[in-house]
C-alpha positions in Angstrom: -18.8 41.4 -30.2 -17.4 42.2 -33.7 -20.0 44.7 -34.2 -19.5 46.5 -30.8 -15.6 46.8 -31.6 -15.9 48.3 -34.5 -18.5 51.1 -33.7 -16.1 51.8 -30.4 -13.0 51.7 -32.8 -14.8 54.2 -35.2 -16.4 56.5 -32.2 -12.6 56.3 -31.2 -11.2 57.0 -34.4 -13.8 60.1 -34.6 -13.4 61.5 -31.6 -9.6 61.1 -31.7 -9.5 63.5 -35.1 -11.4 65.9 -33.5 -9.6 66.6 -30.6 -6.2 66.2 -33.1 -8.3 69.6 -34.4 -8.6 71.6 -31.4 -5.6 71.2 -30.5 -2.7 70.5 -32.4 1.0 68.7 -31.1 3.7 68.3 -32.7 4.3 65.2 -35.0 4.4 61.9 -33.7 3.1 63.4 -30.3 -0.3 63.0 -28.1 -3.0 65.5 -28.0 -3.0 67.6 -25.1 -6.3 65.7 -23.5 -6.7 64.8 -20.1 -6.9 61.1 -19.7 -6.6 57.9 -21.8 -8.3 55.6 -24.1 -6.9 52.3 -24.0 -7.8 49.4 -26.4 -6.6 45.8 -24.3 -6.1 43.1 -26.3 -5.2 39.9 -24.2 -6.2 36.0 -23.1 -8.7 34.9 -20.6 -8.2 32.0 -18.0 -9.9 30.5 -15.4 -8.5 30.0 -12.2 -9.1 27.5 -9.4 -11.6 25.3 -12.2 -11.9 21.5 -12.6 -9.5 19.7 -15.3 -12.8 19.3 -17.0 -13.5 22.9 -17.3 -10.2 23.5 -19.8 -10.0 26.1 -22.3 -8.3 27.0 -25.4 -5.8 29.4 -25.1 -5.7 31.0 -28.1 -9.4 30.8 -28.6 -9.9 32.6 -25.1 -9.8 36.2 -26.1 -10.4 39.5 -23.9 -10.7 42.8 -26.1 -11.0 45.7 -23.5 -12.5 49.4 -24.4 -11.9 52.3 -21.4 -11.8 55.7 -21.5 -10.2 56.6 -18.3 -9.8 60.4 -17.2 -6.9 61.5 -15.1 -7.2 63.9 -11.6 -3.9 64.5 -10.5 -2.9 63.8 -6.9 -0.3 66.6 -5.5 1.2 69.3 -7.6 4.6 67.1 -9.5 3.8 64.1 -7.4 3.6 61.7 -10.3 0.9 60.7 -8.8 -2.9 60.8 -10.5 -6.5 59.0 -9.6 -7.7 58.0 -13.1 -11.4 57.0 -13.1 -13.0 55.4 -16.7 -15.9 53.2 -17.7 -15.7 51.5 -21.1 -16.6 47.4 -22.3 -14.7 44.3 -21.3 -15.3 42.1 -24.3 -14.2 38.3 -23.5 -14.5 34.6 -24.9 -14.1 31.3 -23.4 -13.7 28.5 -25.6 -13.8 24.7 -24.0 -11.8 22.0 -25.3 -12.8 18.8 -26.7 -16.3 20.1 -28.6 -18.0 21.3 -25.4 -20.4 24.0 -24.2 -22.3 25.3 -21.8 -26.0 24.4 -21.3 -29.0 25.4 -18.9 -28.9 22.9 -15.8 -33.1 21.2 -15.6 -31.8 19.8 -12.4 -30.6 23.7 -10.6 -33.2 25.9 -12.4 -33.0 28.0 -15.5 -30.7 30.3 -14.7 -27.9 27.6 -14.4 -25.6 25.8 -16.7 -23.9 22.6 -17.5 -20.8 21.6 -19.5 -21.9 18.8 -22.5 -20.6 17.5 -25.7 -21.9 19.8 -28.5 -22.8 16.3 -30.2 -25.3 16.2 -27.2 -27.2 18.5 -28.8 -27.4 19.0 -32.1 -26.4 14.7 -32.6 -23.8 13.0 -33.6 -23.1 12.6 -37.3 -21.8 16.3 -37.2 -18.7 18.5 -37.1 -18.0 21.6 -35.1 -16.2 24.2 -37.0 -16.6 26.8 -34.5 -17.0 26.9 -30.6 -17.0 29.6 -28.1 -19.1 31.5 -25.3 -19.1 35.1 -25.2 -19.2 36.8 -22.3 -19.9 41.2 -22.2 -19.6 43.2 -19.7 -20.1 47.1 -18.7 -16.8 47.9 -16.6 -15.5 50.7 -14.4 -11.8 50.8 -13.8 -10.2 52.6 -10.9 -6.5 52.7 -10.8 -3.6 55.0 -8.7 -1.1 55.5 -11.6 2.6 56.6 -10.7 4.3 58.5 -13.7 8.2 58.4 -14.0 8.4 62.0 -15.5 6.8 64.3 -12.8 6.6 67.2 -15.0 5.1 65.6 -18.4 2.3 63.1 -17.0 2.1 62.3 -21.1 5.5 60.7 -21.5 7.9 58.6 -19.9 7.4 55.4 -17.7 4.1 54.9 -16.0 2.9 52.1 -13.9 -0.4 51.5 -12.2 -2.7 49.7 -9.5 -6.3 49.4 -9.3 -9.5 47.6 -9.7 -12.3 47.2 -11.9 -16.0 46.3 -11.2 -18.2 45.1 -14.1 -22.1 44.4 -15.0 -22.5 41.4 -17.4 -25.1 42.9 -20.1 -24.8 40.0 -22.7 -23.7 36.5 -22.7 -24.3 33.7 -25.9 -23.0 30.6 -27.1 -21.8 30.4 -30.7 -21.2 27.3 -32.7 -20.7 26.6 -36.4 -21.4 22.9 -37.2 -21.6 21.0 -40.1 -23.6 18.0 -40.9 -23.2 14.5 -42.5 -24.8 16.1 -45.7 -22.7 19.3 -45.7 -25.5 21.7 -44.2 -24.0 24.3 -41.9 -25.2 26.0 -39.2 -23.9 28.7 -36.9 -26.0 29.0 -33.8 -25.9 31.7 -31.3 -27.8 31.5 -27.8 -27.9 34.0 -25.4 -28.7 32.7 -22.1 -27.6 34.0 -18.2 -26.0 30.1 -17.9 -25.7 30.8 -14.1 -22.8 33.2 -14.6 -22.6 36.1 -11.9 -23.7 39.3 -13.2 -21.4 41.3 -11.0 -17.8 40.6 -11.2 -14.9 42.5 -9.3 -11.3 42.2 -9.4 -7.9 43.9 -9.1 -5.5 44.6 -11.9 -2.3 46.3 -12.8 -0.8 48.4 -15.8 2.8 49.1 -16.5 4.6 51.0 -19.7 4.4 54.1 -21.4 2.2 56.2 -22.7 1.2 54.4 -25.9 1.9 51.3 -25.3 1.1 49.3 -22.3 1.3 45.5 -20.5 -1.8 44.5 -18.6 -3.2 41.7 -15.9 -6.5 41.4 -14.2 -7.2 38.9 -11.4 -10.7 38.3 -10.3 -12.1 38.4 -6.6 -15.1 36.7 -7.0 -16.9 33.3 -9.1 -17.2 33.7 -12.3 -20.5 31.6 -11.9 -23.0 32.4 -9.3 -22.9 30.1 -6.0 -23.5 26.5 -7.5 -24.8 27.6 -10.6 -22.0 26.9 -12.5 -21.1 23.2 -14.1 -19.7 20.8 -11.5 -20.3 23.5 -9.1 -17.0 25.1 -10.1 -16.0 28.6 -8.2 -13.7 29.3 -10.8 -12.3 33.1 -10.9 -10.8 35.1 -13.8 -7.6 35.7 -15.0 -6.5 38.4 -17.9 -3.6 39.6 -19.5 -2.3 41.4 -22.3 -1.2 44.2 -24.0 -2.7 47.5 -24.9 -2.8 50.7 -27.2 -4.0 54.3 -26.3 -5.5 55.6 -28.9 -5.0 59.0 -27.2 
């Protein structure tokens, strides 16, 4: 995930000199380019989920990367259709030194939530503990700009959804044992999360700077697949930064 953010931050910071090159503002304004690119930074909760399913808050991270381009909708409506595609980068980190693990008992693709002394015994402590979870989203959104004649400034809010494809998901966990030996361990595995995920959100501010919430529609594990059969759902909010 660190990886991935910085090559998008660096593609970003490339591409935003270049277009800063072909066409020049004033200072402390936005290059004349058609749409946005938006870096979310936010939390991620779990809706409608067992007590035993809790997270930690600050631990449970979303870092969102869109590019979203802008169609206006009616000459000085305010009104514009802004298609994008970009990353939804999110962690989920369970309380009390637990994690996810394939289920023998519902198949491979499946998971289960155990103490991390479970598995790797219990003489040990856990200095680290989170599952990532990656996904390749499209965002759709109906924005509404305040100032009808500059889509670029003043007030803005906006409605929409999003539909992702989850393209990576691993646990990571740092441990240290009795003898001082540690280990970080990453394991990718499907852990009977849905691979499609859907959801409405909103976006309100101004041009630069922007407050954000996502609500999912559907589980985020698939059917049953999930531990104790949960049909928990997604919730994200945050803040956010156009880069341009």
């Amino acid at each position: 995930m660190k990886r991935l953010t910085l090559i998008c931050l660096l593609l970003a910071a490339t591409f935003h000199l270049q277009a800063q090159e072909r066409e020049r503002t004033p200072i402390g304004g936005r290059p004349n380019i058609k749409g946005d690119l938006f870096l979310d930074f936010g939390f991620n909760l779990l809706n409608n989920r067992p007590d035993e399913l809790n997270t930690r808050f600050i631990a449970s991270r979303v870092a969102n990367f869109y590019y979203q381009t802008q169609l206006p909708l009616g000459e000085n409506s305010g009104l514009t259709f802004n298609p994008g595609l970009g990353f939804g980068l999110e962690k989920l980190a369970f309380q009390d030194n637990q994690t996810l693990i394939p289920d023998p008992a519902k198949g491979t693709n499946s998971s289960q939530l155990v103490p991390i002394s479970d598995v790797y015994g219990e003489n040990i402590r856990v200095e680290g503990n989170t599952m990532a979870l990656n996904y390749f989203d499209i965002p759709l959104e109906i924005r509404y700009h305040a100032n009808k004649n500059d889509y670029n400034s003043g007030f803005r809010v906006a409605v929409g959804g999003k539909i992702g494809v989850l393209y990576n998901s691993h646990s990571k966990i740092s441990i240290t044992d009795s003898e001082g030996l540690t280990q970080k361990v990453k394991n990718s595995q499907d852990y009977g999360l849905n691979p499609i995920r859907y959801g409405v959100y909103t976006r309100l501010g101004f041009p630069g700077f922007n407050v954000w919430g996502y609500y999912g529609l559907n589980g985020l594990f698939d059917g049953d697949q999930g531990p104790f059969g949960t049909e928990a759902t997604q919730f994200n909010f945050g803040i956010s930064v156009a880069l341009f």
